[in-house]
GUGU-576353 format. One record per residue (C-alpha): residue in three letters; z, x, y; residue number from 1. Coordinates in nm, 3 decimals, padded with zeros to 5 digits. Each point is the difference from the previous one (the first is absolute). Layout:
REM GUGU-576353
<rec><res>ala</res><pz>Z</pz><px>X</px><py>Y</py><n>NUM</n></rec>
...
//
This chain:
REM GUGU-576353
<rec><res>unk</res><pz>13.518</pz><px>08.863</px><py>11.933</py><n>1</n></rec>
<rec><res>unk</res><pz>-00.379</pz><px>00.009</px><py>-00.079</py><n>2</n></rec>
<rec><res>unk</res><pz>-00.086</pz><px>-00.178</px><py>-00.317</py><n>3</n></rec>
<rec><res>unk</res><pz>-00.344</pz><px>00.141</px><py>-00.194</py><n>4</n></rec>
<rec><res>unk</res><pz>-00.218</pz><px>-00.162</px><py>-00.219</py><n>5</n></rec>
<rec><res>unk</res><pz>-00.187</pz><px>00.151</px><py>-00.288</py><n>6</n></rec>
<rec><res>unk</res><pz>-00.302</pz><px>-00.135</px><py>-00.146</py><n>7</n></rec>
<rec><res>unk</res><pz>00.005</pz><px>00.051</px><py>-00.369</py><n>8</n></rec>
<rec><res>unk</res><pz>-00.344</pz><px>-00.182</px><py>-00.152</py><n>9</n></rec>
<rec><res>unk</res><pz>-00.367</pz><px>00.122</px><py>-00.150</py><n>10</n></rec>
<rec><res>unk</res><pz>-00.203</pz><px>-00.175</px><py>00.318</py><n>11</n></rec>
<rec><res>unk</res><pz>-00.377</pz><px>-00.054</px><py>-00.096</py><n>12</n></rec>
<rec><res>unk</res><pz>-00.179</pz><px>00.355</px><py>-00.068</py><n>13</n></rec>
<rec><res>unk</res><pz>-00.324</pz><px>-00.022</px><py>00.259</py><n>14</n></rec>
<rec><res>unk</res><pz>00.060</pz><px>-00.317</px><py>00.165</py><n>15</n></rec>
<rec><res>unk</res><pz>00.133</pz><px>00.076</px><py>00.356</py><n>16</n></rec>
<rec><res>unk</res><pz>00.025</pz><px>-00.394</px><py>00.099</py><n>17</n></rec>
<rec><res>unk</res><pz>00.161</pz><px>-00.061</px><py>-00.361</py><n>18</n></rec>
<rec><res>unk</res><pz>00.262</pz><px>00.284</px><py>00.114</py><n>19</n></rec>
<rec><res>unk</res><pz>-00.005</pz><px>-00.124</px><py>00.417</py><n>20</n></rec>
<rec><res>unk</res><pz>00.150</pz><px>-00.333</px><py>-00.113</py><n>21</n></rec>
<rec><res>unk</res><pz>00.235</pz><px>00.131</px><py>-00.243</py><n>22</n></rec>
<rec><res>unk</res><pz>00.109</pz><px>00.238</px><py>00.280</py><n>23</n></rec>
<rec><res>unk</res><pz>00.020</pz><px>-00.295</px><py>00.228</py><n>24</n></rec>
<rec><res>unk</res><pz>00.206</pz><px>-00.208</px><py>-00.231</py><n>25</n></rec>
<rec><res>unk</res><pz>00.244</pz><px>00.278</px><py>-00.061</py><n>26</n></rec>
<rec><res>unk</res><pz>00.060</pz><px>00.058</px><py>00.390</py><n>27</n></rec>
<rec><res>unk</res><pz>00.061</pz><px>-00.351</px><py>-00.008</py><n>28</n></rec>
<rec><res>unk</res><pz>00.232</pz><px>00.026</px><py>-00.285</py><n>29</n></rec>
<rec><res>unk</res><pz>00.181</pz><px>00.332</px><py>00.153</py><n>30</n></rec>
<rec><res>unk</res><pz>00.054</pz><px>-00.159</px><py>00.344</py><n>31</n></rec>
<rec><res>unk</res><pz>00.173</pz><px>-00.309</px><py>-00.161</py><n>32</n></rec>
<rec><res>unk</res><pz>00.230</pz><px>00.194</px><py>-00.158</py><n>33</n></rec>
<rec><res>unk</res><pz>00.064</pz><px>00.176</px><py>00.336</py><n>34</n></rec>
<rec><res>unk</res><pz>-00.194</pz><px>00.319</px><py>-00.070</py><n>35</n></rec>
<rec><res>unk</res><pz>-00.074</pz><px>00.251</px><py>00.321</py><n>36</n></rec>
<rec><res>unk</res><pz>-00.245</pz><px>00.223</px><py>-00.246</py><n>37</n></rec>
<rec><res>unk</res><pz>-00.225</pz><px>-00.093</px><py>-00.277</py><n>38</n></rec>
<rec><res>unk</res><pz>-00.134</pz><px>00.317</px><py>-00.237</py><n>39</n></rec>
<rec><res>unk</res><pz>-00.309</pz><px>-00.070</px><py>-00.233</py><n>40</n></rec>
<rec><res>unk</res><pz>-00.110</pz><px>00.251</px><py>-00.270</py><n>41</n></rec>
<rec><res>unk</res><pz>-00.251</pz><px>00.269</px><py>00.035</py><n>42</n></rec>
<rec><res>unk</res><pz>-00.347</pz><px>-00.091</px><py>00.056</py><n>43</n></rec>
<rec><res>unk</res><pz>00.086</pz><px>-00.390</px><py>00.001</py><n>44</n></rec>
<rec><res>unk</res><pz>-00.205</pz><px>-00.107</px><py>00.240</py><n>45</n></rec>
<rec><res>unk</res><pz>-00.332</pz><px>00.146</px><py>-00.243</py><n>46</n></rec>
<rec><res>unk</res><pz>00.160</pz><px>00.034</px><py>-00.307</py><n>47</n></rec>
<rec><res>unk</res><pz>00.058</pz><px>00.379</px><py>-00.155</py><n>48</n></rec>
<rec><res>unk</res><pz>-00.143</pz><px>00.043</px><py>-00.382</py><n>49</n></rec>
<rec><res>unk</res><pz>-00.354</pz><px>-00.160</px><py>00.156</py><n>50</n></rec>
<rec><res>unk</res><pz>-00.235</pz><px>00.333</px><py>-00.049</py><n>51</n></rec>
<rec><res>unk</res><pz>-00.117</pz><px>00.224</px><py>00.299</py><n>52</n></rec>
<rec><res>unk</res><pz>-00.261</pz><px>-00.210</px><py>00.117</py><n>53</n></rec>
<rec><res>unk</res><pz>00.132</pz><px>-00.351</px><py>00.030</py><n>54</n></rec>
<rec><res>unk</res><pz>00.306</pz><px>00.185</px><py>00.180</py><n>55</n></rec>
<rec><res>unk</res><pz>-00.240</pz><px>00.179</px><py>00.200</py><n>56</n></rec>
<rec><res>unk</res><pz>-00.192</pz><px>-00.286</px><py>00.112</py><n>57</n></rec>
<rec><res>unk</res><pz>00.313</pz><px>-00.233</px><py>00.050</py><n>58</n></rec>
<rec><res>unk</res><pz>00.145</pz><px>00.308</px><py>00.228</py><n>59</n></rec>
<rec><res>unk</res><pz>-00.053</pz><px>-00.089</px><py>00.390</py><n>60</n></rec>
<rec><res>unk</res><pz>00.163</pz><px>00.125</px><py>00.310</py><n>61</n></rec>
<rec><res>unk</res><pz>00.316</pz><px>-00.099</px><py>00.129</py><n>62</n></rec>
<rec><res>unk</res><pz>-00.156</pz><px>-00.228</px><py>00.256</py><n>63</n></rec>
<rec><res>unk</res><pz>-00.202</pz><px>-00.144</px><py>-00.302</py><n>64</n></rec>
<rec><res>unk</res><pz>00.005</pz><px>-00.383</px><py>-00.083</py><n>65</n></rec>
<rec><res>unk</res><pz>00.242</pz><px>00.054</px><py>-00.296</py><n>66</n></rec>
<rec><res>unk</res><pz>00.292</pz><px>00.159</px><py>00.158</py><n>67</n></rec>
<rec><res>unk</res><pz>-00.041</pz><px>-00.190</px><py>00.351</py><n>68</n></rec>
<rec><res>unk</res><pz>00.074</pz><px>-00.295</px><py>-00.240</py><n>69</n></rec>
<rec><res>unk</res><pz>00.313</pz><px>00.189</px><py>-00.078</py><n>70</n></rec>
<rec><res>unk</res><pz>00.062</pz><px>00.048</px><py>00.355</py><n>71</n></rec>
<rec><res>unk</res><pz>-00.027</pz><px>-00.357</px><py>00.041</py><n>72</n></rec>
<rec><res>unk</res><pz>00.207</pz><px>-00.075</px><py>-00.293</py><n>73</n></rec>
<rec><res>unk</res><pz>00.270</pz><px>00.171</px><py>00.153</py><n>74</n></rec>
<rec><res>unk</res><pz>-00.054</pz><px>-00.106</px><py>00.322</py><n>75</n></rec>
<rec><res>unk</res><pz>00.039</pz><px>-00.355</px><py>-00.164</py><n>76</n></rec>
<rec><res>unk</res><pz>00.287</pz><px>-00.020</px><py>-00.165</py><n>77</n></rec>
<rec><res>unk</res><pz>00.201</pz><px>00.263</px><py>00.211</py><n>78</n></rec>
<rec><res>unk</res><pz>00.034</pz><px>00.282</px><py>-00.276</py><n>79</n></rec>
<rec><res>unk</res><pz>-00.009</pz><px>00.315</px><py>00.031</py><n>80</n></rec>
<rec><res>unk</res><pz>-00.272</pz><px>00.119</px><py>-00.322</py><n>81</n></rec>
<rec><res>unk</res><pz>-00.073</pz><px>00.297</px><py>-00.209</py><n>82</n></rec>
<rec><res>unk</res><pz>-00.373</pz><px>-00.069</px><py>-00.144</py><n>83</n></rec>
<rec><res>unk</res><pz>-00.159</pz><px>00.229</px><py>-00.252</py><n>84</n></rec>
<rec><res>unk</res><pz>-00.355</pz><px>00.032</px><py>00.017</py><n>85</n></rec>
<rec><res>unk</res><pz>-00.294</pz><px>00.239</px><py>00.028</py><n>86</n></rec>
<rec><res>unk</res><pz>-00.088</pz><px>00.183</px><py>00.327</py><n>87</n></rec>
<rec><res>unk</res><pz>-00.361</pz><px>00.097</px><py>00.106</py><n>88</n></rec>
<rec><res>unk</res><pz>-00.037</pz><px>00.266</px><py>00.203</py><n>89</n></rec>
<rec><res>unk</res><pz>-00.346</pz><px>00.147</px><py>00.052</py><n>90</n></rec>
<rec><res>unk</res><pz>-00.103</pz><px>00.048</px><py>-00.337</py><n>91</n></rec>
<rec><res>unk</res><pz>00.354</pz><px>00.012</px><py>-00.127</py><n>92</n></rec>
<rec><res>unk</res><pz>00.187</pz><px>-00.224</px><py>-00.200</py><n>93</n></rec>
<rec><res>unk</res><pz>00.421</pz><px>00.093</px><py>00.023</py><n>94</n></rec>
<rec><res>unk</res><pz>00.226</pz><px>-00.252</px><py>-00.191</py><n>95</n></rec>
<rec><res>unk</res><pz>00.201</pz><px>-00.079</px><py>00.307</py><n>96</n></rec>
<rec><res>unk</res><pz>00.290</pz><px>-00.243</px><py>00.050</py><n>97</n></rec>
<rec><res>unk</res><pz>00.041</pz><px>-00.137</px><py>00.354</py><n>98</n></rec>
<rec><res>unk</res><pz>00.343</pz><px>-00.143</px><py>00.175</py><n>99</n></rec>
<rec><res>unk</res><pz>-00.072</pz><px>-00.301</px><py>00.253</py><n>100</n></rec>
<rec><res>unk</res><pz>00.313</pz><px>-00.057</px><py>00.206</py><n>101</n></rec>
<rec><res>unk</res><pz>00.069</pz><px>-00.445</px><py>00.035</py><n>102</n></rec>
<rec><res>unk</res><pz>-00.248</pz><px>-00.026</px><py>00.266</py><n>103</n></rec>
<rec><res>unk</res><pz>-00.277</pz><px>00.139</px><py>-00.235</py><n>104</n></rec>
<rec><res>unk</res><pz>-00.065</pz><px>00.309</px><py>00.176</py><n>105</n></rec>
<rec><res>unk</res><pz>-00.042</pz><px>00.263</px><py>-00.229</py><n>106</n></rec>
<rec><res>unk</res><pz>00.290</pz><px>00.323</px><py>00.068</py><n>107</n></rec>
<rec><res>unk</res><pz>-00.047</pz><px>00.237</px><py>-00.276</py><n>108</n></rec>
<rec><res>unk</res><pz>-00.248</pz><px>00.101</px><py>-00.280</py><n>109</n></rec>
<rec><res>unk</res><pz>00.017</pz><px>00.222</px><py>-00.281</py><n>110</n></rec>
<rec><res>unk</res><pz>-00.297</pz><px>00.134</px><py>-00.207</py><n>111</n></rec>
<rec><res>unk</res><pz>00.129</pz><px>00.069</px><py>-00.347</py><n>112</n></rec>
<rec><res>unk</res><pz>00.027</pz><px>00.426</px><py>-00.012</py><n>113</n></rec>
<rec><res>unk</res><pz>00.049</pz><px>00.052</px><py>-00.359</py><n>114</n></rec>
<rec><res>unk</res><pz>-00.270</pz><px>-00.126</px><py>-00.150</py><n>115</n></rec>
<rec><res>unk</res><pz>00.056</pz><px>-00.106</px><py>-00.389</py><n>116</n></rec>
<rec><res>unk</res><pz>-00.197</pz><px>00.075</px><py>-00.307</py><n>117</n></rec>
<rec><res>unk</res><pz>-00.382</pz><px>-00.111</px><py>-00.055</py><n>118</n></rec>
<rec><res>unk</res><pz>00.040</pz><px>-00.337</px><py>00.168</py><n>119</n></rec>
<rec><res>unk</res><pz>00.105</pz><px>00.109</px><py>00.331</py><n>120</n></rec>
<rec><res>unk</res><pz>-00.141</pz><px>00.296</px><py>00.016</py><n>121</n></rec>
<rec><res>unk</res><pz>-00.351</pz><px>-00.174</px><py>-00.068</py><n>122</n></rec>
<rec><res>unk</res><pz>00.011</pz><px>-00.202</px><py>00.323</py><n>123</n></rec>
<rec><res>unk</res><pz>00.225</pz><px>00.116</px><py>00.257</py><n>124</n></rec>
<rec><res>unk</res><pz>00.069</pz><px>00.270</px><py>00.189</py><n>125</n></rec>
<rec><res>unk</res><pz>00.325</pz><px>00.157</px><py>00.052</py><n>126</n></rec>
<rec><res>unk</res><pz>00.208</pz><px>-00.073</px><py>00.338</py><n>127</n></rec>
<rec><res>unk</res><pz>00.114</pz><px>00.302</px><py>00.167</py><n>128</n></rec>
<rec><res>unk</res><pz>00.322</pz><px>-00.124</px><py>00.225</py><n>129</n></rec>
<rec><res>unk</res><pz>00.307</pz><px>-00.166</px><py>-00.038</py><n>130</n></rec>
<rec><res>unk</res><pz>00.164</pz><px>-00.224</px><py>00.291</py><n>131</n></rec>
<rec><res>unk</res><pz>00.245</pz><px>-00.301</px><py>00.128</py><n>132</n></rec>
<rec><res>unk</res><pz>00.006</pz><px>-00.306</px><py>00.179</py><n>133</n></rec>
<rec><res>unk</res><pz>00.289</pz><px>-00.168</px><py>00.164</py><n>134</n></rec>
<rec><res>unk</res><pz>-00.034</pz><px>-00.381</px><py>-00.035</py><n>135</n></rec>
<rec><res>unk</res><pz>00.305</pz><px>-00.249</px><py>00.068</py><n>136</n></rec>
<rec><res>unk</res><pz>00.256</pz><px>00.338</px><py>00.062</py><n>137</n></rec>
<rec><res>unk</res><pz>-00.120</pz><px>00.134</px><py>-00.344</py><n>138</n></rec>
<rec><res>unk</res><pz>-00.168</pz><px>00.303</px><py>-00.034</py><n>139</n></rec>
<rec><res>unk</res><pz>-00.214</pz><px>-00.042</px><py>-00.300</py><n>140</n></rec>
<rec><res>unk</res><pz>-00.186</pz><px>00.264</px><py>-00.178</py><n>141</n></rec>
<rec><res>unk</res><pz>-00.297</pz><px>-00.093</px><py>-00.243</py><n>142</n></rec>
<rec><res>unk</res><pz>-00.117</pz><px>00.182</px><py>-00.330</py><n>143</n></rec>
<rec><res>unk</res><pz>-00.266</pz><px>-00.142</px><py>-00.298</py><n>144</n></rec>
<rec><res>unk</res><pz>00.090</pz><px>00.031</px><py>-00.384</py><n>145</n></rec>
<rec><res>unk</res><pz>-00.042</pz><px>00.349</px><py>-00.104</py><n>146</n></rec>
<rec><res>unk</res><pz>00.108</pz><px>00.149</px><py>00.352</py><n>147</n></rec>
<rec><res>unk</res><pz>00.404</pz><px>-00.114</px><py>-00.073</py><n>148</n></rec>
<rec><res>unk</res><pz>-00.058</pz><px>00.241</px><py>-00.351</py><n>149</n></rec>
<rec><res>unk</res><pz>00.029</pz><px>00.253</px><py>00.270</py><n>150</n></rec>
<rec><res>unk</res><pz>00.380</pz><px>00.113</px><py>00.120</py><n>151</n></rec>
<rec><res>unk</res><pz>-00.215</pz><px>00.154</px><py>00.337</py><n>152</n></rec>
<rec><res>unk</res><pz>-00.183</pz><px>-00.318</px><py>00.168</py><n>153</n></rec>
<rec><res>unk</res><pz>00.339</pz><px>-00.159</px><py>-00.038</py><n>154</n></rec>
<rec><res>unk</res><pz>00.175</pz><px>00.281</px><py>00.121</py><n>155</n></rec>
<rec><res>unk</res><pz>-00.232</pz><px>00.029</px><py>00.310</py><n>156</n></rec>
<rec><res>unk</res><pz>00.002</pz><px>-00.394</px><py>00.105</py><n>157</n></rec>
<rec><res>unk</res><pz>00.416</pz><px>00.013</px><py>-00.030</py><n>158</n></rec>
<rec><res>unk</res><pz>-00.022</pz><px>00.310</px><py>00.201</py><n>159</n></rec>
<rec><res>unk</res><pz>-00.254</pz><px>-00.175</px><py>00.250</py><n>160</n></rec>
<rec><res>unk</res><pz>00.322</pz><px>-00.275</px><py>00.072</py><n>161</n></rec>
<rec><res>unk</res><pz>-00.135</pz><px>-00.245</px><py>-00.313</py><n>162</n></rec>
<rec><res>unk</res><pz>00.272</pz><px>-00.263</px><py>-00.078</py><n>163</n></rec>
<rec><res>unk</res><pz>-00.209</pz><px>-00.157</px><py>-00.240</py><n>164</n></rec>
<rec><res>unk</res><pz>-00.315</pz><px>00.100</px><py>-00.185</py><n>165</n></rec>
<rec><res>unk</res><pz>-00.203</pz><px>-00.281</px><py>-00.131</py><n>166</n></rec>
<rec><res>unk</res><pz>-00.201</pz><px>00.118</px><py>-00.253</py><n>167</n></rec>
<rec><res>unk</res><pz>-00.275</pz><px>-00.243</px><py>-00.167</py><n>168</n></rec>
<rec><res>unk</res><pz>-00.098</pz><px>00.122</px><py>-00.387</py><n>169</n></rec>
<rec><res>unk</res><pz>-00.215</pz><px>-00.129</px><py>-00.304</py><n>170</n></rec>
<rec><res>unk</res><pz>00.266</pz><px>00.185</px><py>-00.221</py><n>171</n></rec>
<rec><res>unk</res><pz>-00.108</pz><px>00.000</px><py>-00.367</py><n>172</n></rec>
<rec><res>unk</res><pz>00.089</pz><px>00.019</px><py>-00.383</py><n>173</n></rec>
<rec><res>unk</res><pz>00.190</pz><px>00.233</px><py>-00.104</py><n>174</n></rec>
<rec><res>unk</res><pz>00.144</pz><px>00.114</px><py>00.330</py><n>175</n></rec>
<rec><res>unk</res><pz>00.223</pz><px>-00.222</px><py>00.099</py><n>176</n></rec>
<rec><res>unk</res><pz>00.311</pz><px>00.240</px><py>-00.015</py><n>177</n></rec>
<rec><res>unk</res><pz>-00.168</pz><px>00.058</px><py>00.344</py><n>178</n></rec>
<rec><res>unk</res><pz>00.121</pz><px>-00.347</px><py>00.163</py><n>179</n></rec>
<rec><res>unk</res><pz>00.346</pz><px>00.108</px><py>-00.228</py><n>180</n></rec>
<rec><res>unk</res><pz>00.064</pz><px>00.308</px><py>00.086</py><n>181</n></rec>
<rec><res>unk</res><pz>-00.231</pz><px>00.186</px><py>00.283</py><n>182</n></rec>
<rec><res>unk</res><pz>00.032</pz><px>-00.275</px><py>00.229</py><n>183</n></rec>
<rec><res>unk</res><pz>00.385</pz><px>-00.044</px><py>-00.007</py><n>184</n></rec>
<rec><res>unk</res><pz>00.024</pz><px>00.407</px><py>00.072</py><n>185</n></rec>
<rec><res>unk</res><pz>-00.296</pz><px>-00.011</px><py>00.255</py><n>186</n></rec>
<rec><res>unk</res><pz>00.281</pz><px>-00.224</px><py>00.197</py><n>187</n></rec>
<rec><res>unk</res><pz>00.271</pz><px>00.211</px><py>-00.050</py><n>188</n></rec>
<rec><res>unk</res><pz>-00.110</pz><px>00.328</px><py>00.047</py><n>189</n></rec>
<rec><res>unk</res><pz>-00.112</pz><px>-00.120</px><py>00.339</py><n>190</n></rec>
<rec><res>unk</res><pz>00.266</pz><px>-00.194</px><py>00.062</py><n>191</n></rec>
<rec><res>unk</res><pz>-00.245</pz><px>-00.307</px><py>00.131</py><n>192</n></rec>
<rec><res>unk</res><pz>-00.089</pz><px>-00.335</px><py>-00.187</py><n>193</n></rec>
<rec><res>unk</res><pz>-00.343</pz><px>-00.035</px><py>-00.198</py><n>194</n></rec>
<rec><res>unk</res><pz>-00.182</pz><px>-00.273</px><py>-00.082</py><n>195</n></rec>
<rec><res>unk</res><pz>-00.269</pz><px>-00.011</px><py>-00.279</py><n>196</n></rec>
<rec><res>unk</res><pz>-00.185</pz><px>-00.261</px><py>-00.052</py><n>197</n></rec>
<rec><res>unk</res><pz>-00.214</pz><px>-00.047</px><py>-00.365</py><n>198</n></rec>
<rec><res>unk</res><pz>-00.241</pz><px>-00.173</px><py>-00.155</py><n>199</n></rec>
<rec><res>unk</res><pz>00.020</pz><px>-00.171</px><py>-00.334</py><n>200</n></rec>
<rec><res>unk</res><pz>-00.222</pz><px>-00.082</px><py>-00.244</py><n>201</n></rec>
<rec><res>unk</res><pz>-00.366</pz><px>00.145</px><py>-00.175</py><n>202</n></rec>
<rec><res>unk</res><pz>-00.296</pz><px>00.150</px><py>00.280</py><n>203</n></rec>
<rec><res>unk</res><pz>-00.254</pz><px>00.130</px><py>-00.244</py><n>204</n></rec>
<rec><res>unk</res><pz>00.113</pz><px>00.261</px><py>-00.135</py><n>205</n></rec>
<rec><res>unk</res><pz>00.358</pz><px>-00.021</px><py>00.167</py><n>206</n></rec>
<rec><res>unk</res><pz>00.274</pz><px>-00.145</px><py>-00.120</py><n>207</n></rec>
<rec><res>unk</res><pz>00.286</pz><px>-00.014</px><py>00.270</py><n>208</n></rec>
<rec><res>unk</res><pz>00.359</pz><px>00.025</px><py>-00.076</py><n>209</n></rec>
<rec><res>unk</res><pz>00.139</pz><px>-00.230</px><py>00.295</py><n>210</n></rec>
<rec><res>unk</res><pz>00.382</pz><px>00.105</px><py>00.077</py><n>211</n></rec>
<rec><res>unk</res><pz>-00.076</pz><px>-00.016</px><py>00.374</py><n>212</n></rec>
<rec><res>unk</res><pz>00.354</pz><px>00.168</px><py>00.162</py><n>213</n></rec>
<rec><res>unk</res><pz>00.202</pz><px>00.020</px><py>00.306</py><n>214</n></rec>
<rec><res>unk</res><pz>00.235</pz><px>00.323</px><py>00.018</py><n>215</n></rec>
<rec><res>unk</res><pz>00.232</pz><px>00.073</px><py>00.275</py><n>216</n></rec>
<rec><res>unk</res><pz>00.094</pz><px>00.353</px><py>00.164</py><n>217</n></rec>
<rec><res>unk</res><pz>00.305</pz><px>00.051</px><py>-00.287</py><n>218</n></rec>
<rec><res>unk</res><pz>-00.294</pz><px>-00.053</px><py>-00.271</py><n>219</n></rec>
<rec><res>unk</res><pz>00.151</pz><px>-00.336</px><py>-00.114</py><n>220</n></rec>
<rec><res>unk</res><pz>-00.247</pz><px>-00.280</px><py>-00.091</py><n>221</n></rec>
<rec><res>unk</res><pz>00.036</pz><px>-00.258</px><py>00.194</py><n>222</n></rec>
<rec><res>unk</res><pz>-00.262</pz><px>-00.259</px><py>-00.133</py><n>223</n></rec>
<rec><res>unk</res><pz>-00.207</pz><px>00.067</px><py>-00.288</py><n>224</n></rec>
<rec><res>unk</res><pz>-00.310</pz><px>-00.212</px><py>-00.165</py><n>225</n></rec>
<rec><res>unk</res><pz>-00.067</pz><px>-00.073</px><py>-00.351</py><n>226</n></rec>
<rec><res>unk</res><pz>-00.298</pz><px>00.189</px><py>-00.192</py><n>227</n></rec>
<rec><res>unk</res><pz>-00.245</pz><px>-00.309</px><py>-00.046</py><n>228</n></rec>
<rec><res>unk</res><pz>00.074</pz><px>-00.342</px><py>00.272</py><n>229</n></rec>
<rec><res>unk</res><pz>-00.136</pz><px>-00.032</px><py>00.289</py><n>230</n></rec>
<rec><res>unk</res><pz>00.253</pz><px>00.008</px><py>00.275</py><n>231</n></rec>
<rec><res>unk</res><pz>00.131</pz><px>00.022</px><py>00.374</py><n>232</n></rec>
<rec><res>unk</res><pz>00.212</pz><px>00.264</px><py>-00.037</py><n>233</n></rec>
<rec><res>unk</res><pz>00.291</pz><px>-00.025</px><py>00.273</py><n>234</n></rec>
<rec><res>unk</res><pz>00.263</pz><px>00.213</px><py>00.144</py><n>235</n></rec>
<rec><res>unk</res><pz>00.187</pz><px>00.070</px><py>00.301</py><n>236</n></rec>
<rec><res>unk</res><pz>00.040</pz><px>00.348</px><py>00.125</py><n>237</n></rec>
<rec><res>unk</res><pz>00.259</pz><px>00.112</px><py>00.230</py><n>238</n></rec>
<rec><res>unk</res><pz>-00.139</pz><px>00.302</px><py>00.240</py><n>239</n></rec>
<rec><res>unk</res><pz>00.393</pz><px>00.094</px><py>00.067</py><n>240</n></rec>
<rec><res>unk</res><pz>00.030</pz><px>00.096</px><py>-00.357</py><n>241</n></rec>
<rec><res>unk</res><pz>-00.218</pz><px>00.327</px><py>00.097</py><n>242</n></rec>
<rec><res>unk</res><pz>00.260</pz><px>00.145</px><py>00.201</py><n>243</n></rec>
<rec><res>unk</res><pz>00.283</pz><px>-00.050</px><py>-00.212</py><n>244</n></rec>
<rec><res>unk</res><pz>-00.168</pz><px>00.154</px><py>-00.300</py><n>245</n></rec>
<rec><res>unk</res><pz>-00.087</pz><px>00.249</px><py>00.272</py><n>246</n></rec>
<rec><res>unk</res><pz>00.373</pz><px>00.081</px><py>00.089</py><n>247</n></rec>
<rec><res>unk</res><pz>00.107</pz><px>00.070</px><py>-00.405</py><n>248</n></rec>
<rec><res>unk</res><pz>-00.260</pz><px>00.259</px><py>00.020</py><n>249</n></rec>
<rec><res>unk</res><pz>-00.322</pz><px>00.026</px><py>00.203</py><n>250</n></rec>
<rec><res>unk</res><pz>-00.288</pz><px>00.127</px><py>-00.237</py><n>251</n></rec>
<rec><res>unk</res><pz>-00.237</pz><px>00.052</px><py>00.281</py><n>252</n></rec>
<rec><res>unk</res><pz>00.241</pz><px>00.196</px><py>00.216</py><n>253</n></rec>
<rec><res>unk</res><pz>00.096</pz><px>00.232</px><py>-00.316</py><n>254</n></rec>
<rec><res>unk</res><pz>-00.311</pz><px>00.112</px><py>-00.081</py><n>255</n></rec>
<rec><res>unk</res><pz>-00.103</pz><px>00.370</px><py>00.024</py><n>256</n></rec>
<rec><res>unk</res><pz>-00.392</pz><px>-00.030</px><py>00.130</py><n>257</n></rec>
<rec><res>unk</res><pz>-00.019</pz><px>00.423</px><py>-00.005</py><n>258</n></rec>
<rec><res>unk</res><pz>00.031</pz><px>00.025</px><py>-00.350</py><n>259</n></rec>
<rec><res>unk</res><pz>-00.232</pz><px>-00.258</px><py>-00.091</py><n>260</n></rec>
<rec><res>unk</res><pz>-00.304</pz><px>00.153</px><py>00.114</py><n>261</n></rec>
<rec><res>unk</res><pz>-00.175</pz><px>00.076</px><py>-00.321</py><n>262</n></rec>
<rec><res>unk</res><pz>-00.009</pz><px>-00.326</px><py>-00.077</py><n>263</n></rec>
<rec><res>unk</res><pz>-00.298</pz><px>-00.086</px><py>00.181</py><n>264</n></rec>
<rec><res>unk</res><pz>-00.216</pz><px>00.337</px><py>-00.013</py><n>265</n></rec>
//
């Protein structure tokens, strides 16, 4: 049964070392407590309430020196990782979250499609796809913050084979009835597990409302954080529970794709 490990903390807004080693030390941390897959919040790696152009020069390439060193951390310690960080691409800037399977090689990345407000809207562009990874039998799906707001990028990664979908966020004051409410039905509406993993704490103009959550394919919570400690948020997920929510009543089989057409022209 995999377990998962959450990161819940603020990390150190513009200092990608300061943010390295506290990545570092929570692998380490994850893999003691016999961990297969580590999840940081979004834009960890950089930091998220930072302003355009400190996020735009921090971005790099995936081959850059900042997330070969989370390659490496992985690599390490023999955890699979979910980094948040900021991609450059040409002269584009996508807030991106990348999956490194235990040997550090990185499997699956996600630019963030739904781009929120001012702040993200200011330095990134949007990502146009949605795909999965299979790492240790798992077939993980990833989506950033505002994306999971969405019933269709969920949708599409369950209907893509998505067990889980990791989902790194900077969620903030006053919307936390989305770690409550959206996330539980995110899990059972698609009948998989999803993991979201928050910060806590003030980023400039941010405050962050914590309550990093684990919820499994019949929308129970299975671990939930507080609203303000840092923590290692831990839970064990069980991949057979899919199919036996899936025999009570398959959502994805029941659907009715032909009359749903207007709902994206």
């Amino acid at each position: 049964m995999p377990k998962l490990a959450l990161l819940q903390a603020t990390g150190t807004p513009g200092d990608v070392g300061a943010n390295l080693a506290a990545l570092r030390d929570a692998a380490g941390r994850a893999t003691a407590e016999g961990a297969s897959l580590l999840i940081t919040p979004e834009a960890f790696v950089t930091g998220y309430d930072i302003g355009a152009a400190t996020l735009g020069a921090l971005a790099e390439p995936l081959d850059g020196p900042c997330l070969s060193e989370a390659a490496r951390i992985a690599a390490d310690l023999g955890i699979a990782i979910v980094a948040g960080w900021a991609e450059r691409s040409g002269d584009r800037v996508f807030n991106a979250a990348t999956l490194f399977d235990r040997a550090g090689r990185p499997v699956l990345t996600h630019r963030k499609a739904h781009l929120y407000g001012a702040i993200d809207h200011a330095a990134f562009a949007p990502g146009e796809a949605f795909a999965t990874a299979e790492i240790d039998g798992l077939r993980v799906g990833l989506l950033v913050c505002f994306d999971i707001e969405f019933p269709e990028p969920a949708r599409a990664l369950a209907l893509a084979g998505a067990q889980l979908i990791a989902v790194p966020t900077s969620l903030m004051a006053p919307d936390d009835v989305i770690a409550r409410t959206v996330v539980p039905a995110r899990a059972l509406e698609n009948q998989v597990f999803v993991a979201y993993a928050n910060r806590i704490g003030r980023e400039a103009t941010l405050d962050y409302v914590g309550q990093s959550t684990v919820a499994g394919p019949d929308g129970a919570v299975i671990a939930v954080a507080g609203a303000t400690e840092e923590t290692l948020l831990l839970a064990d997920i069980d991949p057979a529970a899919i199919a036996v929510e899936r025999a009570r009543h398959d959502y994805l089989a029941e659907r009715r794709p032909s009359l749903y057409g207007t709902l994206t022209t």
